[in-house]
C-alpha distance (Angstrom), angle and dihedral (degrees) to the residues before:
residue distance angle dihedral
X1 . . .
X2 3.60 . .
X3 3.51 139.5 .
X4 3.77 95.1 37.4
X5 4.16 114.3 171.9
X6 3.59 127.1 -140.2
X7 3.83 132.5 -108.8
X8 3.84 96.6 -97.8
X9 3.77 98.7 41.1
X10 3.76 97.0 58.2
X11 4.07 84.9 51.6
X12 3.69 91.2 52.8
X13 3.58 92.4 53.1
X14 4.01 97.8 42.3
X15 4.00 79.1 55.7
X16 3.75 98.4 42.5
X17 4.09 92.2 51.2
X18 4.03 113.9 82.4
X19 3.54 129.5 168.7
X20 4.46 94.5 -96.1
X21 3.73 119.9 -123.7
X22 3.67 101.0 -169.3
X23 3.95 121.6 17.5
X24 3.90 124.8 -151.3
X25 3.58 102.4 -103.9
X26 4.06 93.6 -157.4
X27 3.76 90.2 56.6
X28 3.92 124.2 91.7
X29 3.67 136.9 -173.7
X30 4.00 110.9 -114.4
X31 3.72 112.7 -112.2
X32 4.08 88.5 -120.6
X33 4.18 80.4 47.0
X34 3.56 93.2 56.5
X35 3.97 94.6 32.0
X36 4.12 89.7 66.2
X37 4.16 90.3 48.6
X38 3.58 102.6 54.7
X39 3.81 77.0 50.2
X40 3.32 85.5 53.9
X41 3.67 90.4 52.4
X42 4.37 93.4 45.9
X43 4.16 81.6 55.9
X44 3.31 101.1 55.8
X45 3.64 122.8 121.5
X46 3.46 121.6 -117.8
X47 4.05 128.1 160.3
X48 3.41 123.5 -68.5
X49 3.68 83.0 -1.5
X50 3.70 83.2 -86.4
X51 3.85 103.8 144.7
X52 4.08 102.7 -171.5
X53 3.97 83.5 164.1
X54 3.81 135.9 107.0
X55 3.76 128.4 -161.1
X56 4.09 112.7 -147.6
X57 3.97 108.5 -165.2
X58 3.55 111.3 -165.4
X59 3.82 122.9 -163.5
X60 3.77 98.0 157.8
X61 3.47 115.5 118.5
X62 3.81 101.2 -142.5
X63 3.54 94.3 35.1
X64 4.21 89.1 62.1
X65 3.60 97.0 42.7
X66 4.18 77.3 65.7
X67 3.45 94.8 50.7
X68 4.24 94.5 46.2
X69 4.05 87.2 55.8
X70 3.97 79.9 60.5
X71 3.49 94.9 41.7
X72 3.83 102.1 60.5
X73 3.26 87.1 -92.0
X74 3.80 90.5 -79.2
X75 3.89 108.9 172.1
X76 4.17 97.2 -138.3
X77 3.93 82.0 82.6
X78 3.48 97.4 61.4
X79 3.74 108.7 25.5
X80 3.83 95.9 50.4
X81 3.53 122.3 104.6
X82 3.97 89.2 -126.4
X83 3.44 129.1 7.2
X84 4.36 120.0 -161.7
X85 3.51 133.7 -170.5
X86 3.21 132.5 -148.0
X87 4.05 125.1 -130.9
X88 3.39 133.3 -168.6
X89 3.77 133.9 -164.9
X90 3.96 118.2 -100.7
X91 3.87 84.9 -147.0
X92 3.61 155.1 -12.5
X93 3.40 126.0 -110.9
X94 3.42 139.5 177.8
X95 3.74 101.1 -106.8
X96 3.50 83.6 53.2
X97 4.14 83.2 72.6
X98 3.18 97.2 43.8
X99 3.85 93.8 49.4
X100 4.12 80.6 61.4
X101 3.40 104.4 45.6
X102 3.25 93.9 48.7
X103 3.88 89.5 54.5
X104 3.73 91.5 47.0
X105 4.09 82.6 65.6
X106 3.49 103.0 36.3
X107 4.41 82.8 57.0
X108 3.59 98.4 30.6
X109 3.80 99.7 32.3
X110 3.95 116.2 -145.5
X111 3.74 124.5 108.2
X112 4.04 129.9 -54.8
X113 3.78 90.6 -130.3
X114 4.05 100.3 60.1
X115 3.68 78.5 59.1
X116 3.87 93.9 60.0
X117 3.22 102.2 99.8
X118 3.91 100.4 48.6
X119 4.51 84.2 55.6
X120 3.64 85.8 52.3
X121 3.87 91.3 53.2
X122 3.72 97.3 44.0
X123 4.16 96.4 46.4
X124 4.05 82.7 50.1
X125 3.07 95.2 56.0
X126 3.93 116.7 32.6
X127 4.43 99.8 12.8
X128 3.72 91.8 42.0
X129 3.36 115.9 -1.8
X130 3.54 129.8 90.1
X131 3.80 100.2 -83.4
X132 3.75 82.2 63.6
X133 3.78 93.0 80.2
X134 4.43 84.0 63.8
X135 3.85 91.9 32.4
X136 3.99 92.6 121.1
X137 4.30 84.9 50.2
X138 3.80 89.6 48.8
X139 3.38 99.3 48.3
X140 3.57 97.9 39.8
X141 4.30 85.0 55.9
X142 3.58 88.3 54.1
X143 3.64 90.7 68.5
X144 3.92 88.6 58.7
X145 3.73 88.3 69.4
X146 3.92 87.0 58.7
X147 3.13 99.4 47.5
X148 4.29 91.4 56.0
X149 3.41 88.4 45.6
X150 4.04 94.5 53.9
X151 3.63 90.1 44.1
X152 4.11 91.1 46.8
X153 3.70 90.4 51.8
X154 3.80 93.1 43.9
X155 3.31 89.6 60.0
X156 3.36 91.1 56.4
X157 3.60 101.9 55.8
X158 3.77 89.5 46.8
X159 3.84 88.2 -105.7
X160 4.19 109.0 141.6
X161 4.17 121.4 -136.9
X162 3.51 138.4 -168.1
X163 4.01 107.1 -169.2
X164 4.00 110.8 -142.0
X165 3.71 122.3 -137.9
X166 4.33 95.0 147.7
X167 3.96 94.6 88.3
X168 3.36 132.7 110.9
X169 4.25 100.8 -123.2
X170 4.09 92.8 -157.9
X171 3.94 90.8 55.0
X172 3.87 88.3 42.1
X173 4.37 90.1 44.1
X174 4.06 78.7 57.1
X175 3.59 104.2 43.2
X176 3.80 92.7 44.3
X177 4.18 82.9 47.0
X178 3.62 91.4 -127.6
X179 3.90 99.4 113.9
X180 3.89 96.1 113.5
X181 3.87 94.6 40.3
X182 3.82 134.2 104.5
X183 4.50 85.0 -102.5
X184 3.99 137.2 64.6
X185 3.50 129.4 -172.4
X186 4.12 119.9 -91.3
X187 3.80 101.4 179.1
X188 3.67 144.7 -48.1
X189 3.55 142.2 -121.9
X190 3.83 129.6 -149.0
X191 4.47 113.0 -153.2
X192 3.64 121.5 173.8
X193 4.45 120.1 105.5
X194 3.71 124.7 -59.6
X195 3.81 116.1 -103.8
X196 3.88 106.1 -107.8
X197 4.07 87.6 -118.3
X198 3.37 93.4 51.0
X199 4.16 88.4 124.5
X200 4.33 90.5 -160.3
X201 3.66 94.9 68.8
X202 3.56 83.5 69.4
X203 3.99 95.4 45.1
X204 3.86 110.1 108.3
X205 3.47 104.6 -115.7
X206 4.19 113.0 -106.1
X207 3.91 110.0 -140.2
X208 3.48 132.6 147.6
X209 4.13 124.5 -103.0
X210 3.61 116.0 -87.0
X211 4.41 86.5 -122.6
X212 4.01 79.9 64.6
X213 3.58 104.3 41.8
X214 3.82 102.4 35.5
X215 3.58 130.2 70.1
X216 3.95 115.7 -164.0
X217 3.72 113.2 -167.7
């Protein structure tokens, strides 16, 4: 594996990354910038591998000035470079195993069948099984792990992020036209560069001692 960092450097960023209060509007992400985070966003773990999420990024202009009115009018949404939200499956269904096991062969190669057993486990558990009854939770917290790792690999391109949980998801589902589908909105994240007044990029960060927050066994 290349491009490995050292001990110190992925401190420095962890310190230099804050959640940004005002973005500089003349500032963009480069396409090839923006090309390696929605990668970023494809590689992100989820469980099982399932994935029932979708990423929206929104650039248009119009289109974000819609989404700020249902945002408290919070200025990240519109002044950011771009601005992604986060979507969640409704539900699981079976198909929606299928669909993955039958891209786990077409990648991996191999036959559907040795995978049998693993679809039986997963529709147990999340299409029938009792974690079905808090599917829409689970799947909505699965989108959480996304949005860390965007923000972790923004930070180390040297792109700035301010994740969004102020929203109202209904207005967003309708904006985004997606209120009758099989998805609803989680959260959102603004990325683009810090405005050089933005005073909180020069805030010392306030977290807790590692004797408080870790527990070594």
């Amino acid at each position: 594996m290349s491009g490995v960092i050292n001990e110190s450097t992925l401190i420095e960023i962890q310190n230099w990354r804050y959640a940004v209060k005002k973005f500089d509007l003349a500032k963009k992400i480069s396409d090839k910038k923006w090309e390696a985070l929605e990668q970023s966003l494809i590689l992100s773990p989820s469980s099982y591998g399932i994935q029932l999420w979708k990423f929206v990024v929104v650039t248009n202009h119009e289109l974000k000035t819609k989404l700020k009115a249902a945002s408290w009018n919070q200025s990240q949404v519109l002044d950011c470079s771009h601005y992604v939200v986060f979507l969640a499956k409704k539900n699981a269904v079976e198909s929606d195993v299928t669909d993955f096991i039958e891209s786990t062969v077409k990648i991996r190669g191999g036959e559907a069948q040795a995978l049998e057993g693993y679809k039986k486990m997963m529709v147990a558990d999340f299409v029938n099984g009792p974690r079905n009854k808090v599917v829409a939770e689970w799947l909505a917290k699965q989108t959480y792990i996304a949005l860390g790792n965007f923000m972790t690999s923004a930070a180390f391109l040297g792109v700035d992020t301010c994740p969004m949980e102020g929203l109202d998801a209904r207005a967003y589902d309708k904006i985004l036209e997606i209120e009758n589908s099989d998805y609803q909105t989680i959260m959102a994240c603004s990325a683009g560069y810090r405005a050089s007044d933005d005073k909180y990029q020069f805030a010392k960060k306030v977290r807790y001692s590692s004797d408080r927050l870790i527990i070594r066994k």
